[in-house]
C-alpha positions as CSV (number, residue, x, y, z in Angstrom):
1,X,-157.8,-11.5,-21.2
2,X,-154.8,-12.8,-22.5
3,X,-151.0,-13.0,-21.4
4,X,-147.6,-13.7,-23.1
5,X,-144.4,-14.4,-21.6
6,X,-141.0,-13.4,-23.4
7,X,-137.2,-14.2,-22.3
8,X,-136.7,-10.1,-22.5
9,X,-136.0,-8.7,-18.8
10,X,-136.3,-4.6,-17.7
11,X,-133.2,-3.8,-18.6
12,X,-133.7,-5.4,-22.6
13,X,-137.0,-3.3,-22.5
14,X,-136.5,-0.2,-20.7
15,X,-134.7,1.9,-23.1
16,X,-136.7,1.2,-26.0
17,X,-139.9,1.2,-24.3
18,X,-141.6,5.0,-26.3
19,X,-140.4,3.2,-29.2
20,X,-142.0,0.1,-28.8
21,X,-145.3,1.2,-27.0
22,X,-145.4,3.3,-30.0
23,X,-144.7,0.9,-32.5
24,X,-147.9,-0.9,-30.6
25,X,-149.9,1.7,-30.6
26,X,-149.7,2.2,-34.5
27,X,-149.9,-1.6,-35.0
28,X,-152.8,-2.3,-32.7
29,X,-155.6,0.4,-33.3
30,X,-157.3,1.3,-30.6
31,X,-159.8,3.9,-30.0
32,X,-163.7,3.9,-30.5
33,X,-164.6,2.8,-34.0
34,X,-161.3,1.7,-35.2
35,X,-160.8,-0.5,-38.1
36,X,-158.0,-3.1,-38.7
37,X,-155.5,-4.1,-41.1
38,X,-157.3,-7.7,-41.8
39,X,-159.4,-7.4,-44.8
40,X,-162.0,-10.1,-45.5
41,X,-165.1,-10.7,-47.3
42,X,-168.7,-10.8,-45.2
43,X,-168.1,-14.7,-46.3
44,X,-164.9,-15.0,-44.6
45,X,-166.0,-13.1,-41.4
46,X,-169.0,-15.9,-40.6
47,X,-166.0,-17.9,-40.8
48,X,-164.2,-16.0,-38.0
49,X,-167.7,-16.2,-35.8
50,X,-167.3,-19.7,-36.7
51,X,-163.9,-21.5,-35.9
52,X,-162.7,-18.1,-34.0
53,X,-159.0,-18.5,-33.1
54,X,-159.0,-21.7,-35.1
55,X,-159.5,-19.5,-38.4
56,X,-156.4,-17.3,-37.3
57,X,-154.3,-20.7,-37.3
58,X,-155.4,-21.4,-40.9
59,X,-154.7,-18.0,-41.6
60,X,-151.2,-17.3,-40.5
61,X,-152.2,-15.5,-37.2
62,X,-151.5,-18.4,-34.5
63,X,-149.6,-21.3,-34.2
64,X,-150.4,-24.4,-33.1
65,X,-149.4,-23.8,-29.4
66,X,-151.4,-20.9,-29.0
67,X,-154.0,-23.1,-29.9
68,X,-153.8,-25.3,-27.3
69,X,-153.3,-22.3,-25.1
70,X,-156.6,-20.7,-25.6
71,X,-160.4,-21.7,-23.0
72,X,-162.2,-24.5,-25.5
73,X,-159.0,-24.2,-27.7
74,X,-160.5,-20.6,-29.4
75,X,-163.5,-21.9,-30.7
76,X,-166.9,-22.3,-28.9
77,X,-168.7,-25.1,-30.9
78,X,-172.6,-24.1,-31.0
79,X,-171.6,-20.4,-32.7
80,X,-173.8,-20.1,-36.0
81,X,-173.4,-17.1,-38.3
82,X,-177.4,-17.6,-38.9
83,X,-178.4,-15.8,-35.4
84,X,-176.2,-12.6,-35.9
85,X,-177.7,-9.6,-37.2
86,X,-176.6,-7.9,-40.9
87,X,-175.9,-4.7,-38.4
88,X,-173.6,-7.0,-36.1
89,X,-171.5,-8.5,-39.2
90,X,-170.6,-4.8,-40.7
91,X,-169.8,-3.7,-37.1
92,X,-167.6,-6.6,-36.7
93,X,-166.2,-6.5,-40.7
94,X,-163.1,-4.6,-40.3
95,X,-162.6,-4.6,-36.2
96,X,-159.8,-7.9,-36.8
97,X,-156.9,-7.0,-34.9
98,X,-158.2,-3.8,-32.5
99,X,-157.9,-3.1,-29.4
100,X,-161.6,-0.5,-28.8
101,X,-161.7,1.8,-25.5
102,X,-163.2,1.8,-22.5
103,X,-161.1,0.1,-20.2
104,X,-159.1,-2.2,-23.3
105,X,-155.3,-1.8,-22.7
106,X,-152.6,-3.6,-24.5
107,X,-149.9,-3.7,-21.5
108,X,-145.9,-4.2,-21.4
109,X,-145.5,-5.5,-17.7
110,X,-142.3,-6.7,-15.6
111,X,-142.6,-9.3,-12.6
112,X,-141.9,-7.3,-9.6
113,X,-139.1,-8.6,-7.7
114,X,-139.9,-10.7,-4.8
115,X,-143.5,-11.4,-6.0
116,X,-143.5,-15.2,-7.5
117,X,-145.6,-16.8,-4.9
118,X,-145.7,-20.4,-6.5
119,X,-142.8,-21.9,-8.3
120,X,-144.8,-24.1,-9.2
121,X,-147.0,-22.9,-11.6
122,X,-144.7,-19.8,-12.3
123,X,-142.9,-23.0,-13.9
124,X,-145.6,-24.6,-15.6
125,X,-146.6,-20.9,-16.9
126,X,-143.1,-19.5,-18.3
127,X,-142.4,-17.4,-15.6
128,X,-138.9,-17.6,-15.0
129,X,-138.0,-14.4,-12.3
130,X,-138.1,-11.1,-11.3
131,X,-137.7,-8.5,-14.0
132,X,-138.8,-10.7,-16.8
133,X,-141.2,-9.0,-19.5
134,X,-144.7,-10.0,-20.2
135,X,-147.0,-8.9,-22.3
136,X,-151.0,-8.7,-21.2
137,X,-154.0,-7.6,-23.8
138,X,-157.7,-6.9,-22.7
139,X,-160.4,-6.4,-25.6
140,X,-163.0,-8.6,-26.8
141,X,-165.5,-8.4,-29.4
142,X,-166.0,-5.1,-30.4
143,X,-168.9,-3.0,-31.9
144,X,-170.1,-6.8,-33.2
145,X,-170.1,-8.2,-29.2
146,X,-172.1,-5.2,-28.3
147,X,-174.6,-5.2,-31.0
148,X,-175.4,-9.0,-30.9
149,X,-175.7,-8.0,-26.8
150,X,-178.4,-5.3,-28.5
151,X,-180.0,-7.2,-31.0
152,X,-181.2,-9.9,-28.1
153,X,-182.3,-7.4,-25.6
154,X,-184.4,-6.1,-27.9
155,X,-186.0,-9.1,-28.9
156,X,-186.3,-10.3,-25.1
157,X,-188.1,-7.3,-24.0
158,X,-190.4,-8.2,-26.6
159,X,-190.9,-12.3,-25.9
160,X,-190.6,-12.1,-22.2
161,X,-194.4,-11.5,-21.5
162,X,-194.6,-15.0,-23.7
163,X,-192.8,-16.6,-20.8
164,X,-194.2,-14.8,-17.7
165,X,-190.8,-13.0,-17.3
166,X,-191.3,-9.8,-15.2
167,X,-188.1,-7.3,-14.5
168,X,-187.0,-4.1,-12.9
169,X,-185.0,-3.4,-15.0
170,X,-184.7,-3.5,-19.1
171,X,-181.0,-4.3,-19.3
172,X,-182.2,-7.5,-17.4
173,X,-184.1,-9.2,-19.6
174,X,-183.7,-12.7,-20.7
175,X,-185.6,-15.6,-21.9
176,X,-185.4,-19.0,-21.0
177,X,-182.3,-20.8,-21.9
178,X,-184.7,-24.0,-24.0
179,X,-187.0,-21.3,-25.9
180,X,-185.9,-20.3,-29.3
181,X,-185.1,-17.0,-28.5
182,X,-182.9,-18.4,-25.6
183,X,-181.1,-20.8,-28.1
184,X,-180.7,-18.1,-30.9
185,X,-178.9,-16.0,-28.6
186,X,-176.3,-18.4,-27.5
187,X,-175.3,-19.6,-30.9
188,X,-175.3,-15.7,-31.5
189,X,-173.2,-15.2,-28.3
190,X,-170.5,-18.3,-29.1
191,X,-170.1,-16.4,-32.1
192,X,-169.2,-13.1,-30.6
193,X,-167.0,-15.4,-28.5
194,X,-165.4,-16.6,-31.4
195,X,-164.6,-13.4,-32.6
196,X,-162.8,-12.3,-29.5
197,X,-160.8,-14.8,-29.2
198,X,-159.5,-14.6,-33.2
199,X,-159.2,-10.5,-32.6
200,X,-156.8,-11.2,-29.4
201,X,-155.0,-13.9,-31.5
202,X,-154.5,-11.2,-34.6
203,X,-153.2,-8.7,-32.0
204,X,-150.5,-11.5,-31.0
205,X,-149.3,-11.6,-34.0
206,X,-148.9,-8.2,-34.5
207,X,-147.5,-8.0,-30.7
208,X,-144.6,-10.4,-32.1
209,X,-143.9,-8.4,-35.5
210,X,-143.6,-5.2,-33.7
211,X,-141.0,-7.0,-30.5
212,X,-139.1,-8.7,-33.6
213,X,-138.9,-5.4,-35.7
214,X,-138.1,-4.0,-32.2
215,X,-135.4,-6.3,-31.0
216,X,-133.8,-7.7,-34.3
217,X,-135.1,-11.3,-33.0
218,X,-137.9,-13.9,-34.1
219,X,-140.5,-14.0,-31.8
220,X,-139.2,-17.8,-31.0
221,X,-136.0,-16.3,-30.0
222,X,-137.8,-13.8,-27.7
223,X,-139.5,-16.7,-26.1
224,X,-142.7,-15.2,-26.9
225,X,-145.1,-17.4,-25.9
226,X,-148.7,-17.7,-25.0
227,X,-149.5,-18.2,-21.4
228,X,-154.0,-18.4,-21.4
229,X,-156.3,-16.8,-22.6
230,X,-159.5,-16.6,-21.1
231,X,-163.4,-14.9,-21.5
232,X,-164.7,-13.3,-19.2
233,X,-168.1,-11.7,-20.3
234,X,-169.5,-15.2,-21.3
235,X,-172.1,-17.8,-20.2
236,X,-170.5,-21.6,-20.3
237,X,-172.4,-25.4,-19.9
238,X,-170.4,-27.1,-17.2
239,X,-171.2,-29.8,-15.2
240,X,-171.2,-29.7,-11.1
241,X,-173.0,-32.0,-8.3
242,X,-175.6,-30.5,-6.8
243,X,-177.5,-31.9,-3.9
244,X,-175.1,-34.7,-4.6
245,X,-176.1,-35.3,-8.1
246,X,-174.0,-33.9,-11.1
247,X,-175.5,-31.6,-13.1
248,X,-175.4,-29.1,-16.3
249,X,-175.6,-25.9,-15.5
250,X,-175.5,-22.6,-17.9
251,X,-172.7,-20.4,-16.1
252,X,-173.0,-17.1,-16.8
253,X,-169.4,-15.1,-16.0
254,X,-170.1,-11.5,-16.6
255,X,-166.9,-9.5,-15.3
256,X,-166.0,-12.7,-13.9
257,X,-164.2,-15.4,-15.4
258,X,-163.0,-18.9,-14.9
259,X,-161.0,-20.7,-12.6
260,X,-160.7,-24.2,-13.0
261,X,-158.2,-26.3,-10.5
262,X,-156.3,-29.3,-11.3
263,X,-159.5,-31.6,-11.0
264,X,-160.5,-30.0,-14.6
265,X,-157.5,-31.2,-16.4
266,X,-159.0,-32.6,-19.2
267,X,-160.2,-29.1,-19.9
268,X,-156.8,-27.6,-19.7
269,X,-153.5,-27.9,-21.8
270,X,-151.6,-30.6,-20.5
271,X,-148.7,-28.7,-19.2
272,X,-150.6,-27.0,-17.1
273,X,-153.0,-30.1,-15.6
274,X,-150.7,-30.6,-12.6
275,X,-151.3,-27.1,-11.1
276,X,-154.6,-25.5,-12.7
277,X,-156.0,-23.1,-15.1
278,X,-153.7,-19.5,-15.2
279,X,-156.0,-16.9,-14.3
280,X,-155.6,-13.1,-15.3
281,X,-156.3,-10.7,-13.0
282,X,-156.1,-7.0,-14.2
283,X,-155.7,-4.1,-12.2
284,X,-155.0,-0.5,-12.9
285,X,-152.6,1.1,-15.9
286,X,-150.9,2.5,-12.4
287,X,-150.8,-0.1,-10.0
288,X,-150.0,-3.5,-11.8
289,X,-151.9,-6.8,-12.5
290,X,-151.3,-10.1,-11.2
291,X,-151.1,-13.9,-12.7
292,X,-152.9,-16.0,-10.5
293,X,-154.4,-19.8,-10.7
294,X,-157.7,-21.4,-9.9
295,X,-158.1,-24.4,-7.5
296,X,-160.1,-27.2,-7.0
297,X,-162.7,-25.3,-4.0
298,X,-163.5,-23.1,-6.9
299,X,-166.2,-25.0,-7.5
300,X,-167.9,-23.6,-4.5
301,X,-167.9,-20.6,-6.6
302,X,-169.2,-22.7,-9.9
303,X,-165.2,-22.3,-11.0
304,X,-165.5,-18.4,-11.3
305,X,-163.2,-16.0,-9.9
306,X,-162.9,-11.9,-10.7
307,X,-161.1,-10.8,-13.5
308,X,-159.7,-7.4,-12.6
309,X,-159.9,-5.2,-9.2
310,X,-163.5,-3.4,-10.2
311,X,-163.9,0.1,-10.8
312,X,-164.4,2.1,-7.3
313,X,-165.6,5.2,-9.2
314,X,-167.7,6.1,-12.5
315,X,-166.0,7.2,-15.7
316,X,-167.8,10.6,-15.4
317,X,-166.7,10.6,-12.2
318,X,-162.9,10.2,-12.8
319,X,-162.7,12.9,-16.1
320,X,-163.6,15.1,-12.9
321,X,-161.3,14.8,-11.0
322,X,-158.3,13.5,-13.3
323,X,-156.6,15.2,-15.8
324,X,-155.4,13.3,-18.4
325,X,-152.7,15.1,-19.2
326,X,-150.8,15.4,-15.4
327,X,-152.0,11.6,-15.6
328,X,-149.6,10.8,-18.3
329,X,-146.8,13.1,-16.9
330,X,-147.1,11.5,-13.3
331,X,-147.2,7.7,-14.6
332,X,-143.6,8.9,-17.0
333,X,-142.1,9.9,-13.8
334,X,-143.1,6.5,-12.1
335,X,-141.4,4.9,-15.3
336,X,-144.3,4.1,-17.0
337,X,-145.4,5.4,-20.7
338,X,-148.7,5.4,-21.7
339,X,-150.0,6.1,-25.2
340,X,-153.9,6.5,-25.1
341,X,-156.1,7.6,-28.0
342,X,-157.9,10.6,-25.8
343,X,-156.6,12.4,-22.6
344,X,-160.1,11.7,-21.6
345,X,-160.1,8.3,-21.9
346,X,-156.7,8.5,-19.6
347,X,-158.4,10.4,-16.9
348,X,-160.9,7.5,-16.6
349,X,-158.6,5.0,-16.9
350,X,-156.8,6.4,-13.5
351,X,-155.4,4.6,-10.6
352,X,-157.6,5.9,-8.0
353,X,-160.5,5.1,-10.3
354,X,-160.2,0.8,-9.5
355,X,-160.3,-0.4,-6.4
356,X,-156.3,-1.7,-4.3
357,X,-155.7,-5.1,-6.1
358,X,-153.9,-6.4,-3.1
359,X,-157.0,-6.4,-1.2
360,X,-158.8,-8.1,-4.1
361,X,-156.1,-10.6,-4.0
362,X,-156.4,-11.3,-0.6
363,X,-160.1,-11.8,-0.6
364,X,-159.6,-14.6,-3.3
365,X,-157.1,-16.2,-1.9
366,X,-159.0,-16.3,1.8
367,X,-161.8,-17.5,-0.6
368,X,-160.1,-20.2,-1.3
369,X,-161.0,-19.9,-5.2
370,X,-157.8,-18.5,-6.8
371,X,-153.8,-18.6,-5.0
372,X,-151.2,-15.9,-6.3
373,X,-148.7,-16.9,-8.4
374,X,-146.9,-14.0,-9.5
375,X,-147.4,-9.7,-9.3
376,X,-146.7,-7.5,-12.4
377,X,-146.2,-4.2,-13.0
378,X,-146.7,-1.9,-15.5
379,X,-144.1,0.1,-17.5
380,X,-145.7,0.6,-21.0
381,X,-149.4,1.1,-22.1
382,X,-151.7,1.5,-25.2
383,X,-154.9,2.6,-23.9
384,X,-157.8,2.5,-26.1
């Protein structure tokens, strides 16, 4: 997940908005299978798996403040090239710079008036008041993610009766985190990390060119500027007490992601030490999203919070009783425009489909683990 703030309002952005969720659209390919603009040898791309976001700054994507705006600064350390499969690499060759499907959205979103709940961090964060235009982006890995996710559940299934491992179920199995198998997969895994976090950097910087082409304006004068981003299908090393002793644990966030308070500040940027780690919560292409920020009781929670409301029904489910087509003409009508790849992929993506996120909201907030800080709302979409 990722967000970016501008000094654009709803009134700047609301009668350009087909042309510039359009412009997106063609700069950002999204579908299944899509291929990017960014074209590198297989040489270069272990690069990528190694210094992820860090490879975009010596590249011309980033800048050194996105940099420091990034979880472990873009670039998980133990990735090595080594573990990933040949099959992973030329899935992962030409995806720089895509959004995918599935639920991977690219979103133009205002912040809804009378929702900035902590000044705060809205402060520390660049959110400056209601109406102002942000920018959030949802994608990962891409076909080399899911094949390194393959690869290892292959090779578990195989290794596990090695280790006395027994499951009920195959898209369960694991190895222990000290064997070799274990260790290959986590250098494997930092390195589809790695890659994530350089393909949401790319798709800033193409975010930027299109609002500049857009607007006549640098993306410094815009104000365009990178709030967090944050992983949220990963498993981390951190260190908590337990039983009164601190210890290393492997976190594993799947669908979940982190929420460290001000009591983690060395792992933060330094403007945002005084309040805690921005945390970004989607919701539905319908309903709106929210910016939200972890806090020091997290760690009850080993520093993890949810990442978006949760589906409430299947994919199959919602084609059946969604039509992407009314979807689209509906959402227009509520002043949103949404440009997907597939109608079908629309239907799935629908409102109803993902649970209320107020509720969600309100059951992190009574958790203690995350406080609001402000709501946004959609009003232009590039669904993959």
């Amino acid at each position: 997940m990722r967000l970016i703030v501008t000094n654009l309002t709803a009134k700047d952005v609301k009668p350009h908005i087909h042309k510039l969720v359009d412009a997106l659209y063609k700069a950002v390919p999204a579908g299944v299978g899509c291929k990017g603009f960014v074209r590198i040898s297989k040489d270069e791309f272990k690069n990528v798996m190694k210094d992820g976001a860090q490879w975009c700054l010596k590249n011309g994507y980033a800048t050194e403040d996105d940099i420091k705006h990034i979880e472990d600064e873009g670039k998980i350390a133990q990735a090595n090239p080594a573990k990933v499969s040949e099959k992973a690499i030329q899935r992962g060759l030409d995806q720089l710079g895509t959004l995918g499907s599935g639920n991977h959205y690219l979103e133009i979103q205002e912040v809804r008036e009378g929702n900035i709940f902590n000044k705060e961090a809205a402060k520390a964060f660049g959110i400056t008041g209601p109406g102002q235009i942000v920018i959030m982006v949802h994608c990962g890995s891409r076909g080399m993610g899911h094949q390194v996710g393959t690869d290892y559940l292959r090779l578990f299934l195989e290794v596990m009766p090695k280790y006395g491992i027994e499951i009920i179920d195959r898209e369960l199995a694991c190895a222990p985190f000290n064997s070799p198998e274990g260790q290959d997969y986590y250098q494997a895994m930092a390195c589809a990390a790695n890659m994530a976090f350089a393909n949401r950097q790319v798709i800033t910087s193409q975010i930027r060119k299109v609002f500049s082409q857009v607007f006549g304006k640098s993306a410094d004068d815009l104000g365009m500027k990178l709030v967090y981003d944050v992983a949220h299908n990963i498993a981390k090393l951190e260190k908590y007490i337990i039983d009164g002793k601190e210890k290393e644990l492997l976190i594993h966030r799947k669908g979940s992601t982190r929420a460290f308070g001000p009591k983690h500040a060395k792992f933060l940027p330094k403007d945002y030490a005084h309040v805690g780690q921005p945390v970004i919560l989607g919701g539905s292409m319908e309903t709106g999203s929210y910016l939200l920020v972890g806090t020091d009781s997290a760690d009850e929670t080993f520093s993890s919070t949810a990442h978006g409301a949760g589906r409430t029904m299947s994919r199959a489910q919602a084609k059946r009783e969604v039509r992407g087509d009314q979807l689209q003409k509906e959402m227009e009508k509520k002043g949103i425009y949404v440009h997907g790849v597939t109608m079908a992929g629309l239907a799935e993506e629908a409102g109803k489909a993902y649970k209320d996120i107020e509720v969600v909201v309100d059951s992190l907030e009574a958790a203690g683990i995350t406080h609001r800080v402000a709501a946004l709302k959609p009003i232009g979409n590039v669904k993959g």
